[in-house]
N, C-alpha and C positions, 0 to 999 in steps of 0.2 A: 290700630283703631284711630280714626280721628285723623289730622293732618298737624304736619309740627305746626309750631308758632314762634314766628321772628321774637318772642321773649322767652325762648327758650335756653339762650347760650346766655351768654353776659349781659349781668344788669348792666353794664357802661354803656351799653349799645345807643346812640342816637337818638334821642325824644322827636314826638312828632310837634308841629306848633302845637297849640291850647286850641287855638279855632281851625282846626284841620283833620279833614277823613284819616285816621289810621289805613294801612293799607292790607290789614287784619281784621277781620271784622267777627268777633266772639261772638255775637247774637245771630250769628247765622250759623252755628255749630246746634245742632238739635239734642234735646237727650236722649242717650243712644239704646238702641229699644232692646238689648242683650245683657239685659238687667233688671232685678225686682222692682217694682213701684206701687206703693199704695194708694190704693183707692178707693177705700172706703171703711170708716171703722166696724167692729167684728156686728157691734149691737145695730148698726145701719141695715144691716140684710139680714130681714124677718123670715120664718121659714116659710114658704109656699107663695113669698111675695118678692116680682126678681127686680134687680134693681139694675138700671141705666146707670153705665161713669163713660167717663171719654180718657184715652190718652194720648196726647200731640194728636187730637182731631179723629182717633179711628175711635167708631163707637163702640164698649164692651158691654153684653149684660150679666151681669152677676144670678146665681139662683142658691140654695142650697139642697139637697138630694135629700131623700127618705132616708139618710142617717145623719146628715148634718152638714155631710161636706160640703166644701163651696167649689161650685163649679164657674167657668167662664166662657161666655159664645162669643161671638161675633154677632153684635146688636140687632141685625136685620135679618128677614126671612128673605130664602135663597128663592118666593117665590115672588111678591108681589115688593119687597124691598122693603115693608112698612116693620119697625122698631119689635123685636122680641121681649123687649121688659115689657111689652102691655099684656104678654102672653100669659098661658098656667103652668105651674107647676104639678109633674104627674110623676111622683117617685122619682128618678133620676132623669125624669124626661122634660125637652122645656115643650110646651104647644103654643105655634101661635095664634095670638089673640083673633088674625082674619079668618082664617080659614082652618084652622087646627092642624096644620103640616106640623110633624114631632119630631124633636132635635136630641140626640142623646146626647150624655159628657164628652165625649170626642166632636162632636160638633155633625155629626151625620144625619141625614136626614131618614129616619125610620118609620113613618107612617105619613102616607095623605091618604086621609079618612076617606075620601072615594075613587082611591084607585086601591087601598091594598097597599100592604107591603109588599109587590112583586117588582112592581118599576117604581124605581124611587130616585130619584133624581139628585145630585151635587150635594151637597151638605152647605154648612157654614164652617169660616175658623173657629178653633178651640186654643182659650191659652192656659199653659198653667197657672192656677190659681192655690193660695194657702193661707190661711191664717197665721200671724205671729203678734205674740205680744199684745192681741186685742184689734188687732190690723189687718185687714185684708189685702193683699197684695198681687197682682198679676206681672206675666213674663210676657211682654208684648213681640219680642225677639226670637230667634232660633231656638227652639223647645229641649233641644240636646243641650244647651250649656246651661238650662234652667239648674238643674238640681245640685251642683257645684256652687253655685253663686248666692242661695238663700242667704239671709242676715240671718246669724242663730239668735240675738238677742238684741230687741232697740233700748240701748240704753240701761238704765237702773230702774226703766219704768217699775219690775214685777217684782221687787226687792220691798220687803215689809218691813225694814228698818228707813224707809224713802216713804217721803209723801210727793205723791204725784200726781200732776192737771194735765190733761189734753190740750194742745197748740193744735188749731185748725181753724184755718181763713182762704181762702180765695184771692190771690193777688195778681194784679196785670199787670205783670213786668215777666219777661227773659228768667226761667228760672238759675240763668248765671250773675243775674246781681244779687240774688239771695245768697248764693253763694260769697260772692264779692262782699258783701250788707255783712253776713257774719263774722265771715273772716276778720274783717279790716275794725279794730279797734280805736283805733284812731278818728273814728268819727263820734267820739263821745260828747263833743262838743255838742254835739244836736241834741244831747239826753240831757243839758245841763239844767233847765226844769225841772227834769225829777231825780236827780243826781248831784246837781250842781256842779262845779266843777272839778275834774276830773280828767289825768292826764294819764297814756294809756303808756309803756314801755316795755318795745320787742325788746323779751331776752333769748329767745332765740327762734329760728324756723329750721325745718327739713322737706323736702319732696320727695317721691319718688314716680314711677312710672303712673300710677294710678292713685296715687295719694300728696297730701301736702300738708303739713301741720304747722302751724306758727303759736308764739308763746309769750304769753305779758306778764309785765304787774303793775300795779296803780298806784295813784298817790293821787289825793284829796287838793287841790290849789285853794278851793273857794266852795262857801254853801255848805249843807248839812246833806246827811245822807238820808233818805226816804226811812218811813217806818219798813216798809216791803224791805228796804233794802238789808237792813239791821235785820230782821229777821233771819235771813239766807246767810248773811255774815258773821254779823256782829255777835249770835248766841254760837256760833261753831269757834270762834276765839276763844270765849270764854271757857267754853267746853277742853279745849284744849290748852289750855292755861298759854293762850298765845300772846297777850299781853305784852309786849316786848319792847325793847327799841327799836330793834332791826326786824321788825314783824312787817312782811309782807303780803299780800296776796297774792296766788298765782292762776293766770288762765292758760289751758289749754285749749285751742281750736282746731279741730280737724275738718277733713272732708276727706273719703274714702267713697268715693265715686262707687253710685251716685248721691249719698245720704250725708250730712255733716253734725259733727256733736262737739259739744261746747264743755270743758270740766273747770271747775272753779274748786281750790284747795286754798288753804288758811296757812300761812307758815311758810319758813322754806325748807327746800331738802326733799322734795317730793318723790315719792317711790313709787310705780307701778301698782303698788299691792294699796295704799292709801288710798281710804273712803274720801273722794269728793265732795264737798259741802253742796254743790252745786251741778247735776248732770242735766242738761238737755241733748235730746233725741232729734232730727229734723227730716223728712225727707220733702222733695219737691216733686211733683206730678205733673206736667206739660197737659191744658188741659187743648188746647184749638192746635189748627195742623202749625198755624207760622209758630205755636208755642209762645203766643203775646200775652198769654196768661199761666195760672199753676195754683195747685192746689197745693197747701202748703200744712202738711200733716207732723205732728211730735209730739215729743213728752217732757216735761220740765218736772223735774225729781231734787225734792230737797231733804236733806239728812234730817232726818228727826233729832230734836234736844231731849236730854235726858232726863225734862222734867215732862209727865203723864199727860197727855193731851193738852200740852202748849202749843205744837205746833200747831192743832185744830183751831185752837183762840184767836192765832194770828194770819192764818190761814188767808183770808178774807184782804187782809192790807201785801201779802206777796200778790194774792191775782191781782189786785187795783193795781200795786207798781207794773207786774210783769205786762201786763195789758197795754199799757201808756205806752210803755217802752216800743211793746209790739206793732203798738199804733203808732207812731213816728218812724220805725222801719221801714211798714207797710207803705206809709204815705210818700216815702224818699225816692227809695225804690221805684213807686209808679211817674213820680218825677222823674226819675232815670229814663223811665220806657216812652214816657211824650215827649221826655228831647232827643233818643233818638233815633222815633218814628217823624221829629220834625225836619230833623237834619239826615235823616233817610240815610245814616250810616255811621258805625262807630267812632264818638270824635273825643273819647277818655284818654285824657294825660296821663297812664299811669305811672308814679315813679317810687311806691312802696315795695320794696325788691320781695316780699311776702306774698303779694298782692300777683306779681308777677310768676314766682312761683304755681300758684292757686289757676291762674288763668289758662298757662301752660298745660296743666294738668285738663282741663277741663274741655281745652282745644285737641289735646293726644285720646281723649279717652270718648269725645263727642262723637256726634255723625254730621256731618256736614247738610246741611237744609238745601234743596230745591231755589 
């Protein structure tokens, strides 16, 4: 999949100038279509009313059948080209809205109302489509690796001891600096407004073929921490009589191509089996064909405290923090993407061997862009 990438062997390897094209260029590796992607939440597609999404520029319509399932076409009519979400929904059938040509779940055309179903002409594409976890998700790729590759669960969203919000925005940038945005902790300098200061430290990373995870913890230099913040943290210390001297926090960051998640634990000594204080979910949807924008779908899941509807109380001060936050991503990120549609080619110094890792991964497992 994908093509290597010269930061694939040794970090030692030679740095490019600061002000100089790399001679790699990430934003042109696409996200690769032999993979789930969501696109749209479950409560978005009303029954009998079909809904338009895009991904990387191909248009999909979504519908749901006479029992509920979600189906997916190819957005346009194989006659006159004009959009099938303006179409009706008839039992498992989509019609469209011109002329009433009717498209079943496989994407065939089976009725033009004045000819008969005797001669029926080409159909549309059909992708798999499935609900998870509140999420609508399509296989824009090769329909045979679909059912292998499902996510069996995003995150801790569906966990009743987790209170959990929906993450969905719209962002114009490369959905590989969202990737890069999460990963990289080290930029917490930008959140020092609602953080204050805060210094991040790799205690450790791993890769592999399709995956890449790196690992911190923090320590306070300057400033107070947000009330959001103390919420998410500060009561799962307590809870856990964490108090300590050598009381830590720990993150973990992954990305399992194509979706990345984020775990935050209290203490150290962290085991597999240990409730995270902290889960967010993430995935990115490539919405235009160059992929200059993405739709950016998740879930952010905090462990409920043991005292009865506190967390409901506070509720209200984690979204104002997590929002801010999100909003300074957002805004960085599309800084990333107009310097470099200005400089018409990748000119990132990277030298976080984490960071290096992540990109690697993301250049083996992409599709290479036109």
């Amino acid at each position: 999949m994908g093509v290597p990438m010269p930061e694939d062997g040794s970090n030692t390897i030679a740095l490019p100038l600061a002000n100089a094209p790399n001679q790699f260029d990430l934003r042109r590796i696409g996200a690769h279509p032999d993979h789930w992607y969501p696109v749209c939440w479950s409560d978005e597609l009303k029954a009998g009313k079909p809904l338009g999404r895009h991904f990387a520029g191909q248009p999909i319509v979504l519908y749901r059948g006479k029992a509920g399932q979600v189906f997916a076409l190819e957005d346009r009519c194989a006659h006159r080209q004009v959009p099938l979400h303006l179409g009706v929904v008839d039992g498992d059938e989509l019609k469209c809205h011109y002329h009433g040509w009717a498209y079943d779940r496989t994407g065939q055309c089976v009725d033009v109302p004045y000819l008969g179903r005797e001669r029926l002409p080409n159909g549309v594409k059909a992708y798999p489509a499935r609900e998870i976890d509140g999420l609508i998700f399509v296989f824009p790729g090769d329909p045979s690796l679909a059912e292998g590759r499902a996510p069996a669960a995003l995150g801790l969203s569906q966990r009743k001891d987790y209170k959990t919000r929906r993450l969905n925005r719209e962002v114009a940038c490369h959905y590989t600096f969202m990737h890069e945005n999460l990963f990289d902790m080290n930029h917490q300098f930008m959140h020092r407004k609602q953080m204050g200061s805060i210094r991040a430290s790799c205690i450790g990373r791993d890769h592999g073929e399709n995956w890449a995870q790196v690992e911190y913890s923090f320590s306070r230099t300057d400033g107070r921490s947000s009330v959001g913040e103390q919420v998410i943290v500060r009561m799962a210390r307590k809870r856990n009589n964490a108090e300590k001297k050598d009381f830590t926090d720990h993150m973990r960051i992954r990305t399992d191509y194509p979706s990345q998640s984020l775990r935050v634990w209290v203490g150290r000594d962290i085991h597999e089996v240990d409730d995270p204080v902290l889960d967010v979910w993430l995935g990115y949807t490539p919405l235009d064909a160059e992929q200059r924008t993405n739709r950016t779908f998740g879930y952010l899941s905090v462990k409920k405290p043991a005292v009865p509807g506190l967390i409901h109380a506070v509720w209200p001060f984690v979204t104002w923090f997590t929002e801010r936050i999100f909003h300074e991503d957002k805004d960085i990120v599309e800084h990333e993407q107009r310097a470099y549609d200005a400089q018409g080619g990748d000119w990132n110094n990277e030298v976080f061997p984490a960071l290096r890792d992540l990109r690697a991964v993301l250049a083996r497992c992409g599709a290479p862009q036109d």
